[in-house]
Steps between C-alpha positions, in 0.01 A plus 500: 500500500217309321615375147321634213553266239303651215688850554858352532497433106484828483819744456557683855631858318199460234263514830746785668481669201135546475345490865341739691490347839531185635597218296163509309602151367496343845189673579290398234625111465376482866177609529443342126517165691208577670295582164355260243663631123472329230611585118322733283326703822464844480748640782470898657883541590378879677771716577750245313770788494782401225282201422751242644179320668316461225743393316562235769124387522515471079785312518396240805163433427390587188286800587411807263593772692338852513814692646373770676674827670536870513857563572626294199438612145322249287749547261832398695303200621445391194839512398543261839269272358634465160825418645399206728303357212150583681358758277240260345385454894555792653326857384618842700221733598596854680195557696442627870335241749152739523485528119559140362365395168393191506138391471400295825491160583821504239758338668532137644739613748651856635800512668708841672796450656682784735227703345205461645473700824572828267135448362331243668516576875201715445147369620363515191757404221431107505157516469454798270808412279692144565271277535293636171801386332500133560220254322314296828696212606846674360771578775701816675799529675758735573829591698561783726715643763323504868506434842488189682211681726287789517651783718273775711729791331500336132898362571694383754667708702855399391422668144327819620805744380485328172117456417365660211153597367527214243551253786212536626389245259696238621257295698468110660424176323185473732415903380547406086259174588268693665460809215453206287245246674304768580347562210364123417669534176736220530669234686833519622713222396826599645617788768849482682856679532761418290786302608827681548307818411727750651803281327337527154425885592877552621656407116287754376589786750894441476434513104307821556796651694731494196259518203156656598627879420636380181183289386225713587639850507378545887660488799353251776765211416540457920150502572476121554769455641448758730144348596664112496774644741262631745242226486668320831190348598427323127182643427554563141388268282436371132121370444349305276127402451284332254162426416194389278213696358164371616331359223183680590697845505419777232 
């Protein structure tokens, strides 16, 4: 598995302790090599869940964060960010991802990991919300789950008995690019799968078999690995993409 030397210096049961999928750690330090940040940006961390990406953008590059999510009271993440030292950097918002309020063209960069195909897989939600966000020239990029193709039925056949209606936003690399390009609104820096994505995936699904009941107060802990077991053929997939605001772009 790839080394991710930025995340390593940071404590393993600190991430446990606050993730809600994936190693979120991992995910963002990857597709952040693909971006251009700089100290003293303004950063959207959307859908930053118990904040422990923003504090890791704060922390690596210097960034003011605008940590950003539903689930997560503002007030427990703030008590996160106090206690890694990020407070001064990092400022929790509660907000849903049709209701934000931030004035447009705010942010330098926005950023969603394992978030974004709640929200964003609709037509419509990059150019009437997203991209609004982001000043011309500033950048995007997020993480999701997906498929390594686009199937007739919506999923491969191996994962029909498991597929629910949430699923059916887990797309292709080549779809994501697409809903993107489309609309002329930027240029796509960066689009591929993530290496050793069903590895990353796996530490998060035999975590969820023990804990997920416990954390979240739901059942579901064996969903992934349910859905890992039966994807024999390897079409699941973590994705990452990134890209630039025209400069021309309202």
């Amino acid at each position: 598995m790839k080394e991710y030397s930025k995340t390593v210096k940071y404590d393993a049961n600190w991430i446990e302790k606050n993730w809600m999928g994936p190693n979120p750690l991992w995910l963002i330090e990857d597709v952040c090599e693909h971006l251009d940040l700089s100290p003293g940006m303004k950063v959207l961390d959307m859908g930053c869940g118990k904040g422990i990406t923003s504090i890791f953008l704060a922390k690596e590059f210097g960034v003011t964060v605008f940590a950003t999510d539903l689930w997560i009271s503002a007030t427990d993440n703030q008590r996160r960010f106090e206690e890694a030292g990020v407070a001064d950097k990092v400022f929790p918002i509660h907000a849903e991802a049709h209701a934000l309020p931030y004035a447009e063209g705010f942010f330098d960069v926005a950023i969603a990991i394992d978030c974004y195909h709640y929200f964003g897989a609709c037509e419509s939600y990059f150019v009437d919300v997203f991209s609004k966000l982001v000043k011309p020239g500033g950048q995007f990029a997020f993480v999701v789950p997906g498929l390594k193709k686009e199937f007739e039925k919506g999923y491969p056949e191996t994962l029909e008995k498991l597929w629910i209606p949430e699923f059916f936003n887990f797309h292709s690399n080549s779809w994501w690019r697409f809903l993107w390009e489309k609309t002329g609104l930027c240029e796509i820096i960066s689009s591929y799968d993530i290496n050793d994505s069903k590895a990353i995936w796996r530490l998060w699904a035999d975590w969820s078999i023990e804990n997920f009941e416990k954390e979240f107060g739901e059942d579901g802990g064996d969903l992934d690995t349910k859905i890992l077991d039966a994807d024999t053929n390897d079409d699941l997939v973590l994705l990452a993409l990134a890209a630039r605001k025209n400069r021309q772009a309202l």
